[in-house]
Structures are given as structure tokens and as C-alpha cells.
C-alpha positions in Angstrom: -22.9 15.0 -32.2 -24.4 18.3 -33.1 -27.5 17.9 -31.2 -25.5 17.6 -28.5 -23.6 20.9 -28.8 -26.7 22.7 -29.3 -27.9 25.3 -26.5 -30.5 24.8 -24.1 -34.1 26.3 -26.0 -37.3 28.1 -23.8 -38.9 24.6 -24.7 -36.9 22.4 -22.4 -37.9 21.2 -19.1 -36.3 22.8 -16.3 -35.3 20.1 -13.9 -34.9 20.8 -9.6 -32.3 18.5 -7.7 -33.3 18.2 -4.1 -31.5 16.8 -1.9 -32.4 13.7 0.0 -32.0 15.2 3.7 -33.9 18.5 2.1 -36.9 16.4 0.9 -39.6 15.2 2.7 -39.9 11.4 4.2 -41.6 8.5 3.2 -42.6 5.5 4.7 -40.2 3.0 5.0 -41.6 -0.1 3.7 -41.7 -2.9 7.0 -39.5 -6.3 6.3 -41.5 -8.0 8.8 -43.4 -11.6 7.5 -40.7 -11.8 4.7 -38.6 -14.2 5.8 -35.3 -15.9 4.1 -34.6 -14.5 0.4 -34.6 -17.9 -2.2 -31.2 -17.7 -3.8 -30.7 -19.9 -7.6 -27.6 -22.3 -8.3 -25.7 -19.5 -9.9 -25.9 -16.7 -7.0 -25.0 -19.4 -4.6 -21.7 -20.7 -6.1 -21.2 -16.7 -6.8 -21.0 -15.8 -3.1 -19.2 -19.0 -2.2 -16.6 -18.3 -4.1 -16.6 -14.9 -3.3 -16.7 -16.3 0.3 -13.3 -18.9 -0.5 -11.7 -15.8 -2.5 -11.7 -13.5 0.5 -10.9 -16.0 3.0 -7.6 -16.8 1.0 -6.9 -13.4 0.8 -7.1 -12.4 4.5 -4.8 -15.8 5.1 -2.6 -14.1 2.2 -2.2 -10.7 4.2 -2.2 -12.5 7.5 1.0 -15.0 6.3 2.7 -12.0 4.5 2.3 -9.7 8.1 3.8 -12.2 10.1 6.5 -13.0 7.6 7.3 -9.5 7.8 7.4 -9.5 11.4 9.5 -12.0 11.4 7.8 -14.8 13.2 8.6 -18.0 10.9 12.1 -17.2 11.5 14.7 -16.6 8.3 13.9 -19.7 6.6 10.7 -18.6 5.6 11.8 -15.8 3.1 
């Protein structure tokens, strides 16, 4: 913990933050040829399920909006 508390000595490196927009550009690498990205068992069922989650979710809002509104009537309270 001390060596963190310590000042800064002549001997450290002085480091420069530029900004992206400030620096200058690079290539951008080209996407072409690369075709469809192989995905394993595990980050398939992942976004499936992330897929199923959000598509539960946006019924969830889209019931409770309409309940609110009042389109199912009283009974559906």
C-alpha cells in the first residue's frame, strides 16, 4: 500500500493521452471473403436464450401497457 502512496520520481515514464478524433487514421481492415462466423454449442444456446429472455420481456411490457390502458377490460387486474 505504500508504494502506492509514494510520489511520482524523474525516473517514471511520462505517458500522452490522445484522443482518437486527434490521432491520425489507420486502415480499416476489409471484412470482405470472410464469410459467416462458426459459433460452438455453448454461444449458441447463450444467444437463444438471450433471444427467448427478451422476447418474454417485450410480451411482459407489451401485456402490462395494455393492461394499463385498459384494454382487457376490469377483469384482467
Amino acid at each position: 500500500m505504500a508504494a502506492l502512496a509514494t510520489p511520482p520520481t524523474s525516473l517514471d515514464t511520462e505517458l500522452y493521452v490522445i484522443h482518437p478524433l486527434d490521432d491520425v487514421q489507420e486502415q480499416k481492415c476489409s471484412t470482405e471473403g470472410l464469410g459467416p462466423m462458426e459459433l460452438t454449442p455453448t454461444v449458441r444456446f447463450s444467444l437463444l436464450t438471450l433471444r427467448v429472455y427478451l422476447i418474454a420481456m417485450t410480451a411482459v411490457v407489451v401485456y402490462r401497457t395494455l393492461s394499463l390502458a385498459h384494454v382487457f377490460g376490469h377483469h384482467a387486474r
